[in-house]
py3Dmol code that shows the C-alpha trace and the ligand (Angstrom):
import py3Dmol

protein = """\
ATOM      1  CA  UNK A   1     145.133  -8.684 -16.517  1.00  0.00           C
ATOM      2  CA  UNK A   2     142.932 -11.136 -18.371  1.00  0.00           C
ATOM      3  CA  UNK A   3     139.811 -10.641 -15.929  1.00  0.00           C
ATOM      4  CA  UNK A   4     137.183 -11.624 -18.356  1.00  0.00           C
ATOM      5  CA  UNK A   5     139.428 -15.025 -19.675  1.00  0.00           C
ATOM      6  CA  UNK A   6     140.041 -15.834 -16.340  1.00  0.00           C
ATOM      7  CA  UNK A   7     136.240 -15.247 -15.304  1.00  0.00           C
ATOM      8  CA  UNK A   8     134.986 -17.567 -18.623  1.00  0.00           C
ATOM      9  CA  UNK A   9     137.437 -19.876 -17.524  1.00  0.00           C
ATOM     10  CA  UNK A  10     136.536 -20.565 -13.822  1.00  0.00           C
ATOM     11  CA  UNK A  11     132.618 -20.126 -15.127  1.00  0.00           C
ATOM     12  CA  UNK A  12     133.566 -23.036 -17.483  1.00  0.00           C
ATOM     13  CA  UNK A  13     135.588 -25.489 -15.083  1.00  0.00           C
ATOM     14  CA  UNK A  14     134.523 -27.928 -13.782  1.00  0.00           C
ATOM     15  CA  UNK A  15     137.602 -29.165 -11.745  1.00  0.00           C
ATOM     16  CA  UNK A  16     138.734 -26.138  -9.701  1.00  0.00           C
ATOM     17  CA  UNK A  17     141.942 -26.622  -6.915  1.00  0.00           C
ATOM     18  CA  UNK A  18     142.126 -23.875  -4.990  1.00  0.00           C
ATOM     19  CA  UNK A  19     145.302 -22.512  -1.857  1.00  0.00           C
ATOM     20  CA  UNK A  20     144.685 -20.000   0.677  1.00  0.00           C
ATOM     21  CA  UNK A  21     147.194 -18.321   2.953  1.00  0.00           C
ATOM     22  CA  UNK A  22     147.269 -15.729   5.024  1.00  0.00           C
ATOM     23  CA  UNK A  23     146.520 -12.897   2.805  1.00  0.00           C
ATOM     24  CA  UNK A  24     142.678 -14.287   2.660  1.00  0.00           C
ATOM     25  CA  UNK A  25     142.354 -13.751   6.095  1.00  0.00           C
ATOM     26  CA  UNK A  26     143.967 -10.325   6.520  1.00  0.00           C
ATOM     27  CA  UNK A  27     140.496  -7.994   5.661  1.00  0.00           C
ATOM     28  CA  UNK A  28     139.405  -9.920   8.613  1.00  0.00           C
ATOM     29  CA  UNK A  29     141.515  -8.636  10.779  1.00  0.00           C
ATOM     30  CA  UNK A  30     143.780 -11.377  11.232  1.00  0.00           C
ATOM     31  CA  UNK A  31     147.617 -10.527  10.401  1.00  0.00           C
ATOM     32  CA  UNK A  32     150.012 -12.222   7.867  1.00  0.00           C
ATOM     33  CA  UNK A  33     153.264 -13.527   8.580  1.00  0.00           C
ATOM     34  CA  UNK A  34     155.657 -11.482   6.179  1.00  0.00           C
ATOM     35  CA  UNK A  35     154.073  -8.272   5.524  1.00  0.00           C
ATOM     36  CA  UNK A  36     155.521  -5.536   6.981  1.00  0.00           C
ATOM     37  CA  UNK A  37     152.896  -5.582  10.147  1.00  0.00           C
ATOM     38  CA  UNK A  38     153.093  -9.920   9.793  1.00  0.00           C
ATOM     39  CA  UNK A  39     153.724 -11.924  13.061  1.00  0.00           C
ATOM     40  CA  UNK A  40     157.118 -13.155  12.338  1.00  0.00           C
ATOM     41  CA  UNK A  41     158.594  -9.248  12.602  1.00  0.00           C
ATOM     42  CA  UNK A  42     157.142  -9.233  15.893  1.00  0.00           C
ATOM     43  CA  UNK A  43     157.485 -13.130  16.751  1.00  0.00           C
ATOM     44  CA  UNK A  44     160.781 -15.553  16.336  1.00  0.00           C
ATOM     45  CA  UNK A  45     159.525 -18.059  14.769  1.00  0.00           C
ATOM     46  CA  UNK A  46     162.418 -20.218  16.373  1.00  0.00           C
ATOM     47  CA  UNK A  47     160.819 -19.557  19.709  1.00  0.00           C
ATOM     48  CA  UNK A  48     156.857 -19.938  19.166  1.00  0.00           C
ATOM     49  CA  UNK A  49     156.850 -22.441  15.735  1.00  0.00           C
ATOM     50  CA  UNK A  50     158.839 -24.948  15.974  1.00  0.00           C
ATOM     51  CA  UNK A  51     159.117 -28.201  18.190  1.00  0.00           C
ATOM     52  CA  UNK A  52     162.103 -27.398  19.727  1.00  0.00           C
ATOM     53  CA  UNK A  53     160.293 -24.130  20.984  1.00  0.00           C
ATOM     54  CA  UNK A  54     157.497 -26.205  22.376  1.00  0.00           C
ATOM     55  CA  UNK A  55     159.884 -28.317  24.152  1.00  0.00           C
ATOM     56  CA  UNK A  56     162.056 -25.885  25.597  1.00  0.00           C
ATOM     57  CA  UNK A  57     159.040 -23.711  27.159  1.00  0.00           C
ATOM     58  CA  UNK A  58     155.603 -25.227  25.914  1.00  0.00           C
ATOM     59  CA  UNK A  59     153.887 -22.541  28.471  1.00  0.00           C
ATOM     60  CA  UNK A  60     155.447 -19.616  26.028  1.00  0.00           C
ATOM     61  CA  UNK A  61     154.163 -21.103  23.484  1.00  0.00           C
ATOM     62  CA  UNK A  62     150.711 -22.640  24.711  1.00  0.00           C
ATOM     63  CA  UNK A  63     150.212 -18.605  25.791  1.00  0.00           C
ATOM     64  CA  UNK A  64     151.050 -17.280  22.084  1.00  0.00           C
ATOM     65  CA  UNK A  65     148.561 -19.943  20.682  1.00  0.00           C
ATOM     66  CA  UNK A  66     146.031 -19.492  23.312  1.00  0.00           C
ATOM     67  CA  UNK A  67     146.466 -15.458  22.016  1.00  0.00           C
ATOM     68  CA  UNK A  68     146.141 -15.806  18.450  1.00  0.00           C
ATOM     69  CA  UNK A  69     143.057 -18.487  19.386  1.00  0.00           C
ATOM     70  CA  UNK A  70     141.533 -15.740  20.947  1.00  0.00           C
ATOM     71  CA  UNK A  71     142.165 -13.210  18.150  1.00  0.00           C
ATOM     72  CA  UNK A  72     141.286 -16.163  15.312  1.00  0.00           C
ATOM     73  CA  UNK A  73     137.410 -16.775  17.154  1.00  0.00           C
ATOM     74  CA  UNK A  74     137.011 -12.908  17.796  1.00  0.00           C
ATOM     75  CA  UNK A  75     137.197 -12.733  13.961  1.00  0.00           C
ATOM     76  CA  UNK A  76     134.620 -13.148  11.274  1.00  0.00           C
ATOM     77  CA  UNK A  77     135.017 -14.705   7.679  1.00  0.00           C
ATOM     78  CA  UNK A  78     134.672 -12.227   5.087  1.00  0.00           C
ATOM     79  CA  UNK A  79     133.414 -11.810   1.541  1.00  0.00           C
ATOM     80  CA  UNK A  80     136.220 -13.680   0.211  1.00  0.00           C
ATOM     81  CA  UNK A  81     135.519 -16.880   2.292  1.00  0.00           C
ATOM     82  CA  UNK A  82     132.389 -16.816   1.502  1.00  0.00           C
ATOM     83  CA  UNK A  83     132.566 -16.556  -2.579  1.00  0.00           C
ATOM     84  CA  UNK A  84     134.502 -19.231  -2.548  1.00  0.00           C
ATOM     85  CA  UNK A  85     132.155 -21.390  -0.613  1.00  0.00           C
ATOM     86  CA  UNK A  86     129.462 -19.941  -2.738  1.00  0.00           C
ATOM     87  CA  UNK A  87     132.064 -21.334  -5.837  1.00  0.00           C
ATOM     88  CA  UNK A  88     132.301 -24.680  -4.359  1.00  0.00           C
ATOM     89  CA  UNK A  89     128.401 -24.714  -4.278  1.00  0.00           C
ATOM     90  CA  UNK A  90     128.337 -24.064  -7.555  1.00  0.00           C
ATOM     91  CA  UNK A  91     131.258 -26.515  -8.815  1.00  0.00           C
ATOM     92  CA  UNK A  92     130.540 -29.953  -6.486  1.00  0.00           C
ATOM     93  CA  UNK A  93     132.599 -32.535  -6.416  1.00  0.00           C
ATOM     94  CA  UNK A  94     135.450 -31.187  -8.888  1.00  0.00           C
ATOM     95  CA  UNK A  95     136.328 -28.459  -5.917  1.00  0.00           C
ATOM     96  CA  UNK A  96     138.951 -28.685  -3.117  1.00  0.00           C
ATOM     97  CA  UNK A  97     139.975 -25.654  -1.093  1.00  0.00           C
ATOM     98  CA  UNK A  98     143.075 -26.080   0.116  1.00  0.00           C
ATOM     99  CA  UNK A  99     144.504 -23.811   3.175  1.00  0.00           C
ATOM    100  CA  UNK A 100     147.698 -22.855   4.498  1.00  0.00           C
ATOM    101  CA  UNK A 101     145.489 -21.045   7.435  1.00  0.00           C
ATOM    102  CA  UNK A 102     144.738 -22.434  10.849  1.00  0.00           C
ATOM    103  CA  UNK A 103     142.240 -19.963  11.508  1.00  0.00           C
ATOM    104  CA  UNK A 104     138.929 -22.014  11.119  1.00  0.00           C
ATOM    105  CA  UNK A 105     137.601 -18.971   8.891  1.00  0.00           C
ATOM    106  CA  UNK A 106     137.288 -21.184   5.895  1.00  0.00           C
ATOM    107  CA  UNK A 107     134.660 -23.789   7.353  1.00  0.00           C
ATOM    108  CA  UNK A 108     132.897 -20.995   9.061  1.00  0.00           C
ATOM    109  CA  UNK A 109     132.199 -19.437   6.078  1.00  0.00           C
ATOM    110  CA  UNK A 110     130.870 -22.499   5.009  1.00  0.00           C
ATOM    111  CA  UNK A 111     133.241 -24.082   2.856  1.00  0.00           C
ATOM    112  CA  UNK A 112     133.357 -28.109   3.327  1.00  0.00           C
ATOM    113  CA  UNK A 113     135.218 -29.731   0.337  1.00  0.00           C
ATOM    114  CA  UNK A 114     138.272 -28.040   2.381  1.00  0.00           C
ATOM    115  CA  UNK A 115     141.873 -29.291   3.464  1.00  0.00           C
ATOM    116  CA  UNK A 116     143.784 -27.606   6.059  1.00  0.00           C
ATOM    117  CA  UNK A 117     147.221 -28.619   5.348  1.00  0.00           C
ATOM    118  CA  UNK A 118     148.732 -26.616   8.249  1.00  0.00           C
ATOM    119  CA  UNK A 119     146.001 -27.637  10.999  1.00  0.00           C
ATOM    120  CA  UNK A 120     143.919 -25.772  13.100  1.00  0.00           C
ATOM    121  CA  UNK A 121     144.288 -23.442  15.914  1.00  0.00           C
ATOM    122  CA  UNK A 122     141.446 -24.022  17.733  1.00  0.00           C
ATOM    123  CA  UNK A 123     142.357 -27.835  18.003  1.00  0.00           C
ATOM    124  CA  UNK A 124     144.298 -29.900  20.538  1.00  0.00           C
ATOM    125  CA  UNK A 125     146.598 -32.915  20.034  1.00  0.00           C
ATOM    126  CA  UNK A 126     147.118 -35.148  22.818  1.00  0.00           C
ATOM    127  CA  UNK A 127     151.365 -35.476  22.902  1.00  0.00           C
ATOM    128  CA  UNK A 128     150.607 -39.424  24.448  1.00  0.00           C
ATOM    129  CA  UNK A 129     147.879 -40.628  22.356  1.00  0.00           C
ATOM    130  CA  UNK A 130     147.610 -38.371  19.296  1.00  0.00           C
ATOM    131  CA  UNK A 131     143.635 -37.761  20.076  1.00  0.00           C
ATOM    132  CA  UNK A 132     142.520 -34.628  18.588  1.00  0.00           C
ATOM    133  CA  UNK A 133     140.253 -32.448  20.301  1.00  0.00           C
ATOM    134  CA  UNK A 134     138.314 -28.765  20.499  1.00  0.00           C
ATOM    135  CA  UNK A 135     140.029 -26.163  22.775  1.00  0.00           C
ATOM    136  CA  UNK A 136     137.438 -24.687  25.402  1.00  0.00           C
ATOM    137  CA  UNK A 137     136.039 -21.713  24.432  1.00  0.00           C
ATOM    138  CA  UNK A 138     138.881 -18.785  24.557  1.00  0.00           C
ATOM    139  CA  UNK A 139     136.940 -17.107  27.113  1.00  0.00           C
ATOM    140  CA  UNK A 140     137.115 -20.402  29.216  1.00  0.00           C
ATOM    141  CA  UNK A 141     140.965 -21.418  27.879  1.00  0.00           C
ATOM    142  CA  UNK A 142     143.718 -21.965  30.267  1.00  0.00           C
ATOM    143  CA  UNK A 143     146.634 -24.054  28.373  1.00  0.00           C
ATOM    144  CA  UNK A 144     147.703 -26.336  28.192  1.00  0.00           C
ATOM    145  CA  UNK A 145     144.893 -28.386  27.531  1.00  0.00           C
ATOM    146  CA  UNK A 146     144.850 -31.903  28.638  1.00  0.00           C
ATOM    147  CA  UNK A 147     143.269 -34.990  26.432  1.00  0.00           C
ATOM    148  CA  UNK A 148     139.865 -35.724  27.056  1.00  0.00           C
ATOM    149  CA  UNK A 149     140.760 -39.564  26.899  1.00  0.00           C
ATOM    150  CA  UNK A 150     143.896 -40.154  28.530  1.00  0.00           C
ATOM    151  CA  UNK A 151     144.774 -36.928  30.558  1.00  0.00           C
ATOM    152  CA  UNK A 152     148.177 -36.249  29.087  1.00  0.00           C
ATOM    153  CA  UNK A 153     148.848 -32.901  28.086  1.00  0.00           C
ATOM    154  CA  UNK A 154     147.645 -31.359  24.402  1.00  0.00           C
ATOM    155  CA  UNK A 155     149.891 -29.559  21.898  1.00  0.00           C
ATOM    156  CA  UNK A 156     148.698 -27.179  19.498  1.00  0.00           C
ATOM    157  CA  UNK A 157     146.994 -28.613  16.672  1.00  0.00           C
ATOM    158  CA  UNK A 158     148.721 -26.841  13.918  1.00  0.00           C
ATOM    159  CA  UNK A 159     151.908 -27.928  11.859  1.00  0.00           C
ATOM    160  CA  UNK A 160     155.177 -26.676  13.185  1.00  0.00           C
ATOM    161  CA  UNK A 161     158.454 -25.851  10.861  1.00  0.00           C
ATOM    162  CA  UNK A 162     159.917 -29.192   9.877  1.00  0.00           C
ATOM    163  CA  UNK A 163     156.749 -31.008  11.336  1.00  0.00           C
ATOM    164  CA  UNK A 164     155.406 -32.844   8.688  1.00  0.00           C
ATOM    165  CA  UNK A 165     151.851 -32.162   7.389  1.00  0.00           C
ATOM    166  CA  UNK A 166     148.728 -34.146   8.664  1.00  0.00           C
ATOM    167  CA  UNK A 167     148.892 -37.530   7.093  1.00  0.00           C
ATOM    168  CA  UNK A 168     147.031 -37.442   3.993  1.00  0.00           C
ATOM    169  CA  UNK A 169     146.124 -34.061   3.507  1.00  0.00           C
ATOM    170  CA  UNK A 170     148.988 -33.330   0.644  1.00  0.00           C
ATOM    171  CA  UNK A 171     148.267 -36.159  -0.924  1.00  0.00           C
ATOM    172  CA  UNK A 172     144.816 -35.295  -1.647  1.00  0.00           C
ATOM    173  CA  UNK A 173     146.113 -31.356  -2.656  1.00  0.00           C
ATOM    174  CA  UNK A 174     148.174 -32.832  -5.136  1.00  0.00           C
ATOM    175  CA  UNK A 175     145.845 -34.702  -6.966  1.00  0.00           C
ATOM    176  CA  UNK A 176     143.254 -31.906  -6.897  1.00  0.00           C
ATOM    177  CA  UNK A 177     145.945 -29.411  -8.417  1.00  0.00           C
ATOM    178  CA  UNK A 178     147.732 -32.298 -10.532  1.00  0.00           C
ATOM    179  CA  UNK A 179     143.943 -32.783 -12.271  1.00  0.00           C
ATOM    180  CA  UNK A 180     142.542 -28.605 -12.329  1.00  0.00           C
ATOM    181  CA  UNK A 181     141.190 -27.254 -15.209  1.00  0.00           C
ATOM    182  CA  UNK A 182     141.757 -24.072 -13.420  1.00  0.00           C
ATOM    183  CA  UNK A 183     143.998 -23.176  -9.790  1.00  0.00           C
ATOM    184  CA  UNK A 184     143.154 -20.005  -8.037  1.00  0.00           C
ATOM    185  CA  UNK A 185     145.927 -18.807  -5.817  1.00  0.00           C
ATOM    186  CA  UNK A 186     145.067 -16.122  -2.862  1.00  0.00           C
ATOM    187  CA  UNK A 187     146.819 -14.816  -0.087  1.00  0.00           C
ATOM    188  CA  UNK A 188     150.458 -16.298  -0.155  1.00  0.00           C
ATOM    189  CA  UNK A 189     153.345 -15.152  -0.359  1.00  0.00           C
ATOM    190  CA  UNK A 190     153.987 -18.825  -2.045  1.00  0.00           C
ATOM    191  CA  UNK A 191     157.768 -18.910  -0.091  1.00  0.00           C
ATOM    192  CA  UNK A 192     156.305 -21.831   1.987  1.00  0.00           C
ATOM    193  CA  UNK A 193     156.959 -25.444   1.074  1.00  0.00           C
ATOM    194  CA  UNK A 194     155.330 -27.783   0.079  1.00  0.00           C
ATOM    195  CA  UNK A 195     152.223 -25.845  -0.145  1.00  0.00           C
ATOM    196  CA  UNK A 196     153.934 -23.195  -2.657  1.00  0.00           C
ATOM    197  CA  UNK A 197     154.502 -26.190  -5.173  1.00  0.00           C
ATOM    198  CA  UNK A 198     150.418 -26.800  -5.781  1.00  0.00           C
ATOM    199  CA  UNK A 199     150.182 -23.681  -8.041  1.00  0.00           C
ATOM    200  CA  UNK A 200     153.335 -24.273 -10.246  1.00  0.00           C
ATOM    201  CA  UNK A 201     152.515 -28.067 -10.630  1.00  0.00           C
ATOM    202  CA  UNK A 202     148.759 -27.238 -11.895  1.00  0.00           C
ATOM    203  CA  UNK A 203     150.929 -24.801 -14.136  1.00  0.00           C
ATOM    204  CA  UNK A 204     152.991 -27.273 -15.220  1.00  0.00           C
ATOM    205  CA  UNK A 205     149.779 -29.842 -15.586  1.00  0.00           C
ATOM    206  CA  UNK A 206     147.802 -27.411 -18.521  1.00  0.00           C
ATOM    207  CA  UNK A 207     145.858 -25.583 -15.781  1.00  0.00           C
ATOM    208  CA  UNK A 208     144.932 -22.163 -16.181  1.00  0.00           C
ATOM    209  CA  UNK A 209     146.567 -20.231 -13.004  1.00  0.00           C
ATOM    210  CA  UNK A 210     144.929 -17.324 -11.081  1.00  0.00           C
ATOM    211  CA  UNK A 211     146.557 -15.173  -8.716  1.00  0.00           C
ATOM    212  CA  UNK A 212     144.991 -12.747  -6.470  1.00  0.00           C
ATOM    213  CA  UNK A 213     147.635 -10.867  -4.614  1.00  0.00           C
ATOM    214  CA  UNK A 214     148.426  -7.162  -3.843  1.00  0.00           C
ATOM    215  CA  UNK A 215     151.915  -7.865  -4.178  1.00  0.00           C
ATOM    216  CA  UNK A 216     153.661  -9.812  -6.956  1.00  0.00           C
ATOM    217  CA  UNK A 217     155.150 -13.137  -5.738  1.00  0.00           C
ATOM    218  CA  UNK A 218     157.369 -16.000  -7.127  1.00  0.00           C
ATOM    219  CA  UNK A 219     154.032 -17.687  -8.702  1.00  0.00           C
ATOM    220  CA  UNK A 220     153.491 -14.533 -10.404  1.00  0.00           C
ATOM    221  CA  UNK A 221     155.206 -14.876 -13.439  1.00  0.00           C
ATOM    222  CA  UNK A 222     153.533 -18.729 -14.229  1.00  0.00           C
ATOM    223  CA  UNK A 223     149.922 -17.218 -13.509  1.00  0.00           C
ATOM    224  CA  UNK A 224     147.412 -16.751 -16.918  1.00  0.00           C
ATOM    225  CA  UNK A 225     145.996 -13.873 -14.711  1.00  0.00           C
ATOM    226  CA  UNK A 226     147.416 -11.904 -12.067  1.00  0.00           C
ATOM    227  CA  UNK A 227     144.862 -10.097 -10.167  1.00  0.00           C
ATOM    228  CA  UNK A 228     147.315  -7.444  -7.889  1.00  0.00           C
ATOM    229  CA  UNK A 229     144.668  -6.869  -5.396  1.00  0.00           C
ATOM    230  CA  UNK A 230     142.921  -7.733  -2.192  1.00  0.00           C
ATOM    231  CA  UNK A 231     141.152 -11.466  -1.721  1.00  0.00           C
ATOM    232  CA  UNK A 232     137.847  -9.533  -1.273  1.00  0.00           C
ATOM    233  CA  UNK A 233     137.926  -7.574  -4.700  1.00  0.00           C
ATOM    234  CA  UNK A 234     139.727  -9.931  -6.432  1.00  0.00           C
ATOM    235  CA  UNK A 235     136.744 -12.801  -5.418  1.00  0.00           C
ATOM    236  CA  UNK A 236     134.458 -10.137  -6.219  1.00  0.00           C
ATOM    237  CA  UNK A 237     135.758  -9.325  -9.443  1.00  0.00           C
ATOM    238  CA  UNK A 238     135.933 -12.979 -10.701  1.00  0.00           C
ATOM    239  CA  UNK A 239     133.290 -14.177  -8.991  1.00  0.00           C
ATOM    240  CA  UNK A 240     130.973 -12.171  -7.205  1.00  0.00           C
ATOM    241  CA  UNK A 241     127.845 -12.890  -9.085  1.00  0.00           C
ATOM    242  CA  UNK A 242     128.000 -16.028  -7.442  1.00  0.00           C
ATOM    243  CA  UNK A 243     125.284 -14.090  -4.938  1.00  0.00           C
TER     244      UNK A 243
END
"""
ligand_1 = """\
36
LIG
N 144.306 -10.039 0.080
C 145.102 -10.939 -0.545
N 146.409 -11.124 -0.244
C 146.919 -10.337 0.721
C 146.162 -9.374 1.423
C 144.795 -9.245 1.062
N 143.992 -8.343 1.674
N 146.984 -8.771 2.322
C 148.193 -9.352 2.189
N 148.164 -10.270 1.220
C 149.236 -11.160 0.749
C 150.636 -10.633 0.918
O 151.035 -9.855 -0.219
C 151.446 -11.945 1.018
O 151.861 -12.365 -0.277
O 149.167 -12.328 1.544
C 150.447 -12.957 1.570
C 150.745 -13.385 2.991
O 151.971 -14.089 2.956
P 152.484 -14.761 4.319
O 152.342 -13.761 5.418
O 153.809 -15.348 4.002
O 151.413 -15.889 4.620
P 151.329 -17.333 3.969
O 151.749 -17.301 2.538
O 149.964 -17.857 4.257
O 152.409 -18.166 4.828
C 152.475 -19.548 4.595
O 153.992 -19.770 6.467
O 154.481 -18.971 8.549
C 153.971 -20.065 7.857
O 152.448 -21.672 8.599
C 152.542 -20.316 8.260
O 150.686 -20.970 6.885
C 151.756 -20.035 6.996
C 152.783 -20.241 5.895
"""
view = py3Dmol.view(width=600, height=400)
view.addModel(protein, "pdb")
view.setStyle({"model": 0}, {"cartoon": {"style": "trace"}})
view.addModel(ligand_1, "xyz")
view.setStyle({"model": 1}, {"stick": {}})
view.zoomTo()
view.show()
């Protein structure tokens, strides 16, 4: 298990990358995608995440968003989220967070030196103009939305299979894991691409690799430590005199 290496380690580091997915999230309430209660057993992808869904019936789709947008604000971070904003206190510049989530959780918590490389749920995009923009309040939320600038209608602000990720934003993951002294991996099932590459290339660039994940995934065998638990104990363990 390596618990106390991995804790001297990320005490020592001072250029820590770290990836969220789903699994982070999950102790809040919020479900996963491939776990055996995970959306996608209950939801085709090919008719809620992809573009072709959104053109064929962007109502369907506006209504599943405008669901899990509902579900996403109802939730609260947990202690996870917040030991690893607690960490990036701690760390300062040499810290990026990067997400797979789109659940806002993250920055609530109060994480900042963050990159959401799969958007945000409780965003707009304007489909004429490309203006981003905060959905009403889900109490208040009717979709589609409409852009506060030029009145076409908004999309969900969140990156769709075979949508390409927000400009930038895996550029700047890349570096961060490219340059780690340490990577801490949590919640993913690390099957997505490109974000499942961060955590072999900081392998493959000398960093030392954390996992914290109930179950064992394809990043498993490549990680110096393999926590097989929950985000929550598995911060806690490594981290949680952080306060
Ligand atoms: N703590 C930590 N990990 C957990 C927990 C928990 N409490 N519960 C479940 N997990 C793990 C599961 O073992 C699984 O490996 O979280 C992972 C969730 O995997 P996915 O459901 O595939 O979610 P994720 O890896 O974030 O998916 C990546 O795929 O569908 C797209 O865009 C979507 O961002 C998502 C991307």
């Amino acid at each position: 298990m390596n618990l106390e290496a991995a804790r001297k380690r990320l005490w020592e580091a001072r250029r820590v990358a770290v990836l969220t997915g789903a699994g982070i999230s999950q102790p809040s309430g919020i479900p996963t995608f491939r776990d055996a209660a995970g959306l996608w057993k209950d939801f085709d992808i090919e008719e809620y995440a992809t573009p072709a869904a959104y053109a064929r019936d962007p109502q369907k789709v506006w209504e599943w968003y405008a669901w899990r947008y509902q579900n996403v604000m109802q939730a609260q971070p947990n202690r996870a989220h917040t030991l690893l904003a607690l960490l990036e206190q701690r760390i300062g510049e040499g810290f990026l967070l990067v997400t797979q989530n789109v659940d806002s959780l993250h920055s609530r918590a109060g994480s900042q030196r963050l990159v959401e490389l799969h958007g945000n749920i409780a965003r707009g995009r304007c489909e004429r103009c490309g203006e981003r923009f905060p959905l009403p309040d889900p109490a208040h939320f009717v979709p589609p939305p409409y852009c506060p600038s030029c009145k076409a209608r908004g999309r969900p602000d969140v990156v769709w299979f075979g949508e390409l990720l927000p400009e930038g934003a895996f550029e700047q993951a890349l570096w961060a894991f490219a340059e780690a002294e340490v990577a801490l991996v949590i919640g993913t099932s690390a099957e997505v691409e490109p974000a499942a590459s961060l955590g072999r290339l900081a392998h493959s660039s000398g960093a030392y690799l954390i996992e914290i994940n109930p179950n064992p995934t394809p990043l498993s065998s490549q990680a110096d430590c393999s926590l097989r638990m929950g985000a929550v104990e598995g911060m806690e363990a490594l981290v949680g005199d952080l306060g």
